[in-house]
N, C-alpha and C positions, 0 to 999 in steps of 0.2 A: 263633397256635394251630394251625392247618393243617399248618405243618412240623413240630407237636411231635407231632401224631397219628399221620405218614407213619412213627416209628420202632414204631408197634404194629400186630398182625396178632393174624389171628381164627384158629382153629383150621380152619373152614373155608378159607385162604388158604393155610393148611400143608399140609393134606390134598390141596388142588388138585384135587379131583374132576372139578368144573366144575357138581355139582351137591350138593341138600345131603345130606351125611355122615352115618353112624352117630354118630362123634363131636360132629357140632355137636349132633343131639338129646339122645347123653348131657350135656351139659353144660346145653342146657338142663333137662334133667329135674332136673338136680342142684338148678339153680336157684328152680323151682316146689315141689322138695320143701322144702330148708332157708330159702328166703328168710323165713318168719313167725318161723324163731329169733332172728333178727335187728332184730325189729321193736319197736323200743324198749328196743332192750338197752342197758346201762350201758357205755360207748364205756373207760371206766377199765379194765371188766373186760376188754373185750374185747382193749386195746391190752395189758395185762398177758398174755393169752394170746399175742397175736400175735407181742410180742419179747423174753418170755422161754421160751415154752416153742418158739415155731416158727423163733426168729433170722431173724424178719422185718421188714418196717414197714408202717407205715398211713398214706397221706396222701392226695393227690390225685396222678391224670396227665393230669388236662384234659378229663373224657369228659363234663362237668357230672353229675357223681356225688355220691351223699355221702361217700363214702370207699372206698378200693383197700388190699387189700392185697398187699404185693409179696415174693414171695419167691423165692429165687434157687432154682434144682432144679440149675443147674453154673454155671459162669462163664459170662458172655455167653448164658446163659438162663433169664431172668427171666421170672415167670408173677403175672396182674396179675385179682385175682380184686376187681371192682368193682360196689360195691352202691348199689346207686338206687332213694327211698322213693316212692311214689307217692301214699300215704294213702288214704282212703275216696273212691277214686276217682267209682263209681258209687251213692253215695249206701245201699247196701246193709249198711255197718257192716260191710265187709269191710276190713281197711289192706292194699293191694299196697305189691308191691316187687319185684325182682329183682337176679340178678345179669349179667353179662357179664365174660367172662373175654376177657384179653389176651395177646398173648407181645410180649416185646423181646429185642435184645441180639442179636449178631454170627451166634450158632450156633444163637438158637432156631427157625430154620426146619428145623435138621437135624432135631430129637425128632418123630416121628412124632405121631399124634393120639393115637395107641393106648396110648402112655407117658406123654405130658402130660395124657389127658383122666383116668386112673387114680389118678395124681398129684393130682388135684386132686380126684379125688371123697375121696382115703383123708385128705389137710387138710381137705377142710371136716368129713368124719366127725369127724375129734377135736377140729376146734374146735366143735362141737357137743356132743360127749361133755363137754368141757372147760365149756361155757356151762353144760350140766342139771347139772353137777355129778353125774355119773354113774361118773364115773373106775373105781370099784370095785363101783360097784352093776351095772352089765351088764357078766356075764361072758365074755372072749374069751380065745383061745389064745396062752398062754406058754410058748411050747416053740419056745425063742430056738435051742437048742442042736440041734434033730432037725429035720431038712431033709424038705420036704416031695416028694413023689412029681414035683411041677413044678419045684423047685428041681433036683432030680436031674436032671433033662432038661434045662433052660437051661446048666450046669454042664458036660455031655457035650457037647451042642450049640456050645458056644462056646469051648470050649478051643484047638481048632487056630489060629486067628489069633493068640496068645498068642505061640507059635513066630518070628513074623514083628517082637516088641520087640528094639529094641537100645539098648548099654548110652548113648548117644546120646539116647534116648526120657528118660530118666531125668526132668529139669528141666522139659521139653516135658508130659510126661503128667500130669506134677505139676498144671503150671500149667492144663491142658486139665479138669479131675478136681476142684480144689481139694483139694487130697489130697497125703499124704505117698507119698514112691516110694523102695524100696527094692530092689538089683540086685546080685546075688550070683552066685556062678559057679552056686548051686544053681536060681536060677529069680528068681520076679520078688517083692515083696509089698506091697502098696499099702492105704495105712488112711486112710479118709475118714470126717471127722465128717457122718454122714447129714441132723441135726438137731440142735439143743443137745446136746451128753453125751450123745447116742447116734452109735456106729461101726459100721462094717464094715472088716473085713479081707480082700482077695482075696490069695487066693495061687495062684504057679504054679508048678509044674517039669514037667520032663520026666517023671520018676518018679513021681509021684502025679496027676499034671493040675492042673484049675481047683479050684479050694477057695474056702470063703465060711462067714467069722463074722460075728458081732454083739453085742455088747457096751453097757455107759455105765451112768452111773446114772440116767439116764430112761428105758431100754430100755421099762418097764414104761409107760410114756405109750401104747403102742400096741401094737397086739396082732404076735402073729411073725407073720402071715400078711403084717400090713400092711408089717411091716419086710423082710420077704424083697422083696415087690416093690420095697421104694427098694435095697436090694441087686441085683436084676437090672437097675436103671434105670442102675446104678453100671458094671453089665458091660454092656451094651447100648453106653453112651456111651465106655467102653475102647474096644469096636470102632470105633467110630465114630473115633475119633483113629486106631485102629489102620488100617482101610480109607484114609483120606485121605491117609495121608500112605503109603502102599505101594500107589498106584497101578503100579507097574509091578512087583509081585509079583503071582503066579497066586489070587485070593483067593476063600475058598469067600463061597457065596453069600449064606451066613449074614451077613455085610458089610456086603450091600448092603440088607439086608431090614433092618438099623437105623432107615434113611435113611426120612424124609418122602417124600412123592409128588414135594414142592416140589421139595427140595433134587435128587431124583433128575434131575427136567426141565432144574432151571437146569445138570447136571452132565452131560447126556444118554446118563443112566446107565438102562438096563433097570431099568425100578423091580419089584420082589419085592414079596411081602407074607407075609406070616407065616403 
């Protein structure tokens, strides 16, 4: 069991501070707020949230848990959200519990703390929303189509490295993205299923810039606010392929500021920060 643990890491291990993180407290706080949803819930319903509406799973990874769920946010980066009951611990008619979250997989030390820990608060929001049976009774914003005042700046912000794909990238980006790649003499456009039956579209050219839709027919499971950030997570981790593999292009700084503290050190890369 010892070697099976050495493939997970804490978010404090990505961050690399050396001390504890803004990150590792959100995630705890995450945990202190939702863990009582949890607390005796019907394991049917929740596995039916978990792999139909999130295309994830539930089982174990060894941490003597009651159960993890695992779900992918790219390839080779899995996020491992593990809940552990404790019951009425101190005799006060309270049930404890919490969670602890995990990463694996090849590339999860690249994702900052600042994108995986966001990731994980706006999943448990809907499998929360999802458990009250609230879907439609708490109103949030659907307005999939109008791009918000931060959308607008991520988009300005990260278009030049786009410049730096070539038609070579094609297969590679795919594979890097889980996402379809498309490459025209007009520019670039790439559609990734975000979560079940919901997408995003990025597109590029020279003549208009960076662009970004969103689409499916569960669009409506989450609110645009929440679906713009897995869209930026989507352009965030483009760079990130894009930076790696154009080391010996002039690359703005925006690049580097994708990249974990981790990955920067093991890279002895001048780590940025946002």
């Amino acid at each position: 069991m010892p070697n099976e643990k050495k493939k997970f890491m804490t978010i404090g291990q990505i961050d690399a501070t050396g001390v504890r993180g803004p990150h590792e407290k959100e995630l705890e706080d995450i945990s202190k707020i939702k863990y009582s949803i949890f607390v005796g819930l019907d394991m049917e319903l929740l596995k039916k949230i978990v792999e139909t509406d999130l295309g994830a799973k539930i089982g174990n990874i060894g941490f003597s848990e009651d159960w993890t769920i695992t779900i992918e946010m790219f390839p080779e980066v899995n996020i491992h959200l593990s809940y552990s009951y404790f019951g009425d611990e101190f005799g006060d008619d309270v049930e404890e519990a919490e969670f602890k979250f995990y990463f694996s997989g090849e590339r999860a030390s690249w994702v900052p703390g600042e994108d995986s820990a966001t990731f994980i608060d706006l999943i448990m929001d809907f499998i929360e929303r999802r458990i009250k049976n609230v879907k439609n009774e708490i109103p949030f914003e659907k307005k999939y189509n109008k791009k918000t005042d931060l959308m607008k700046r991520v988009l300005i912000q990260r278009e030049e490295p786009f410049q730096l794909l070539k038609e070579e990238d094609k297969s590679m980006l795919a594979d890097f993205l889980g996402a379809r790649v498309w490459k025209s003499s007009e520019g670039w456009r790439i559609k990734r299923e975000l979560l079940p039956k919901i997408f995003t579209e990025i597109t590029w050219n020279n003549k208009n810039g960076l662009d970004i839709s969103f689409s499916g027919e569960k669009i409506e499971n989450f609110s645009s606010y929440h679906i713009e950030f897995l869209g930026i997570f989507t352009i965030n981790h483009i760079l990130r392929y894009i930076a790696v593999n154009n080391q010996n292009e002039k690359l703005t700084d925006i690049c580097h500021i994708m990249f974990s503290r981790l990955y920067t050190k093991e890279k002895n890369w001048d780590h940025r920060t946002r």
